[in-house]
N, C-alpha and C positions, 0 to 999 in steps of 0.2 A: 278574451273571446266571448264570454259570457258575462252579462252586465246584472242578469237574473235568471237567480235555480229557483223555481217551483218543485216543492216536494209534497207528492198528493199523497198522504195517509191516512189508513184508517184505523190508526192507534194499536194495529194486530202484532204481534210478535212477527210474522209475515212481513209486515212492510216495514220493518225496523233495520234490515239490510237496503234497502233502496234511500233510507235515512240520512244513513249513517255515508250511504255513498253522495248524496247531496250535499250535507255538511262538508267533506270535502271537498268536494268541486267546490262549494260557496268560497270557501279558504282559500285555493288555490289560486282562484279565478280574482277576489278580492267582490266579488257579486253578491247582493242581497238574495239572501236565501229567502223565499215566503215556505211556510211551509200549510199546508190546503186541507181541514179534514171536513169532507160530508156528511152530513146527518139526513138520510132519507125518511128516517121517525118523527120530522118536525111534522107539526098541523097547523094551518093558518088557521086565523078566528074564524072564517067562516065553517071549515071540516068542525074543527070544535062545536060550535053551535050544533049541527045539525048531527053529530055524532052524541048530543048533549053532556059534552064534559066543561066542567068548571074551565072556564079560560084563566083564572088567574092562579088558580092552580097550576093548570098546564105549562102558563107562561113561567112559573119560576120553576116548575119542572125543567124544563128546556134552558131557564137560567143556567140552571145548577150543573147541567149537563154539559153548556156551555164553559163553564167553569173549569171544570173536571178536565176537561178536553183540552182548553190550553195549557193548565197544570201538567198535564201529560207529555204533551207537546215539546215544553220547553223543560221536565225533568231527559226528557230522551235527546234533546240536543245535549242538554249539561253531560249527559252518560256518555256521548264520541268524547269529550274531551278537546273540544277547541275552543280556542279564548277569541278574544276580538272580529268576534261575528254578528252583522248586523242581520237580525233575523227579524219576519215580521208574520204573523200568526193570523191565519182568516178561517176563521168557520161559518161553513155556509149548509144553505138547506137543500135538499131538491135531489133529482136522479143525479147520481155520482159520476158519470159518462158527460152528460149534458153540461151540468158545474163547473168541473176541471176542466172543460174545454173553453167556456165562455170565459173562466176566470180568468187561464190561463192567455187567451187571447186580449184581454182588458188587460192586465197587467204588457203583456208586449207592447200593446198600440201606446200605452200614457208612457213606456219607459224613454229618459233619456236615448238610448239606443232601439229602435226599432228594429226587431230580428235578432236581437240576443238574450233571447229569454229561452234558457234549456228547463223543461219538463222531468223530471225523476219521479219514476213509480214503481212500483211493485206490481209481479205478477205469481201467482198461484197455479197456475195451469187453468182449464178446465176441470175442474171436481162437480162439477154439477153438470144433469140435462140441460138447466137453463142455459149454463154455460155453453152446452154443445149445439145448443139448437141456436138461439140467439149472440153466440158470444160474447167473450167476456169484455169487463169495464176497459182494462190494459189493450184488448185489441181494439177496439170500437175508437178509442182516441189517437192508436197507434195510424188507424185509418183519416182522421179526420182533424187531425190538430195541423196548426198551419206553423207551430215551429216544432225546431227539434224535441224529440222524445227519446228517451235513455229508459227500457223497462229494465228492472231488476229480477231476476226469476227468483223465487224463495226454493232454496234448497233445505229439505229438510236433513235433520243432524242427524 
């Protein structure tokens, strides 16, 4: 049914049930799992320049982060415990709403199956004003992604 699970994380203890429910479906389904994390703290050279921070500092800052971020990535898929999983790891920069949406639709358009790419994410509720005024990442894509989306609610323990 599904040829690709996107699972949009942002590395939180929180989105580690919407994970772990991707990684399954990946399994089930026999589907490349991507799994998607945003960094809205990246700065292009030019914010750098005129913020005047060191850009090559910066840049291996944002290495290292990068780093860090897949190592996470793929410790938290090895922790569900499934074997023979093709998984592929994309870290991107920019508002996290906008990202997952573009990405998420690039990967459908280039897949062998067009329309079988299932979305898995996480949602938190509203804990914030910003959230209530402008709503949240989960609903904004919930509204505006053109394939299916599976949110995961985080239940606290």
């Amino acid at each position: 049914m599904f040829a690709n699970i996107v699972c949009a994380t942002d590395l939180s203890p929180r989105s580690h049930a919407a994970l772990e429910t991707a990684v399954q479906m990946a399994f089930r389904h026999g589907a490349l799992l991507t799994v998607l994390n945003v960094h809205e703290e990246f700065l292009d050279k030019t914010e750098m320049v005129m913020l005047r921070v060191s850009v090559a500092h910066m840049q291996e800052h944002f290495r290292e982060i990068a780093i860090s971020a897949k190592a996470k990535m793929a410790a938290e898929i090895a922790s569900v415990g499934v074997d023979d999983l093709r998984v592929d790891y994309l870290l991107r920069e920019g508002k996290a709403a906008d990202v997952i949406l573009k990405t998420v639709e690039a990967i459908d358009r280039k897949s062998d199956h067009p329309g079988s790419t299932l979305l898995v994410m996480g949602s938190n509720g509203r804990d914030s004003l910003k959230d209530q005024i402008l709503g949240s990442v989960a609903e904004r894509i919930v509204r505006h992604c053109s394939t299916p989306v599976m949110v995961i609610p985080y239940l606290m323990s």
